[in-house]
LUMGU-939749 format. One line per 8 residues: for each residue y, z, x of C-alpha. Coordinates in pm, 1 decimal. Each point is the difference from the previous one (the first is absolute). Last residue first. Example, Ala and Ser with C-alpha at 12.3 -4.5 7.8 and 13.67 -1.06 7.14 Angstrom:
<pts>
-106.0:714.0:1367.0  -344.0:66.0:-137.0
</pts>
This chain:
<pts>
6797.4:-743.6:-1117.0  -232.6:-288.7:-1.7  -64.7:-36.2:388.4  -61.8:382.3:-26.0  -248.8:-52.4:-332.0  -186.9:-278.6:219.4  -46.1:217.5:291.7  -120.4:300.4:-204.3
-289.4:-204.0:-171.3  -93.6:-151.8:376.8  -10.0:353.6:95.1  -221.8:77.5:-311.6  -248.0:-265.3:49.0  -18.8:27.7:415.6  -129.1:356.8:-105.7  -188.9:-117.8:-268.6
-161.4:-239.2:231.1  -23.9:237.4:308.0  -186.0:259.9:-243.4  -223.5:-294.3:-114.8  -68.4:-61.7:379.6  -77.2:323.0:75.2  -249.9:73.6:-255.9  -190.6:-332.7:50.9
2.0:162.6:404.9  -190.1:321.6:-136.0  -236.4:-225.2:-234.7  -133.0:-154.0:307.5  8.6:304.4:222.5  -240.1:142.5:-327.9  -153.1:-299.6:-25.8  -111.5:54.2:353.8
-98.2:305.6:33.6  -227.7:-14.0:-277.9  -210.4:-332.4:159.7  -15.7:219.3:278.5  -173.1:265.9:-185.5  -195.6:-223.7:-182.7  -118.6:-149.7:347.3  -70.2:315.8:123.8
-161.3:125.9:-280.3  -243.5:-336.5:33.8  -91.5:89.6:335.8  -65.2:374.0:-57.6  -249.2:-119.7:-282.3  -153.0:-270.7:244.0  -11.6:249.5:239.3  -161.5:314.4:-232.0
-264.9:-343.0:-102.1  -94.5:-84.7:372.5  -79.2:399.2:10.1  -162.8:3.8:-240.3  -214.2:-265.4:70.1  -56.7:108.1:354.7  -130.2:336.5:-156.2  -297.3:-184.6:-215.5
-69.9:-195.6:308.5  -60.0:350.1:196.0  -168.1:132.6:-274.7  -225.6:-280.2:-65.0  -83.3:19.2:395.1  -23.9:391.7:-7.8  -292.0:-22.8:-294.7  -171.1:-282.0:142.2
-16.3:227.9:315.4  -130.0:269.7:-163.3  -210.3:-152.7:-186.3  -157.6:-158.8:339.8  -17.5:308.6:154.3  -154.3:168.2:-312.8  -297.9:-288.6:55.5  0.8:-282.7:-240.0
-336.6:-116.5:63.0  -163.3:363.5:-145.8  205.7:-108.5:-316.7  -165.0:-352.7:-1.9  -343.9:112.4:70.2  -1.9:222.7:-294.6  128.9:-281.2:-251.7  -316.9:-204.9:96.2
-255.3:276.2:-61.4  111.9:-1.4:-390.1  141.3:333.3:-82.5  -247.2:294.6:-129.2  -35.6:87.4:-380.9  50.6:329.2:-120.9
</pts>
């Protein structure tokens, strides 16, 4: 079995298990900001679709109304015309 270069030694004993450890927590930490930035981005956007939602649906609530107020008005305006007739 062959032994690793010198130079590839000296670089592990550099990187103490303090200092992996720390690398370790820092990419964790970043790693965890990320998600979270991406959950609130996600929550964001629901938000928005949800509002978005709410108001066609008032939208297409009021379109209902008015057509029922049209026919309405229609038919009344129907009856009128046959009393003025009769």
């Amino acid at each position: 079995m062959m032994s690793p270069p010198p130079s590839t030694i000296k670089q592990f004993d550099l990187l103490s298990r303090e200092d992996l450890g720390k690398r370790k927590k820092k990419n964790n930490d970043n790693n965890n900001y990320k998600k979270k930035k991406k959950k609130k981005k996600k929550k964001k956007k629901k938000k928005k679709k949800k509002k978005k939602k709410k108001k066609k649906k008032k939208k297409m609530k009021k379109k209902k109304k008015m057509k029922k107020k049209k026919k309405k008005k229609k038919i009344m305006t129907k009856k009128k015309k046959e009393e003025e007739e009769a």
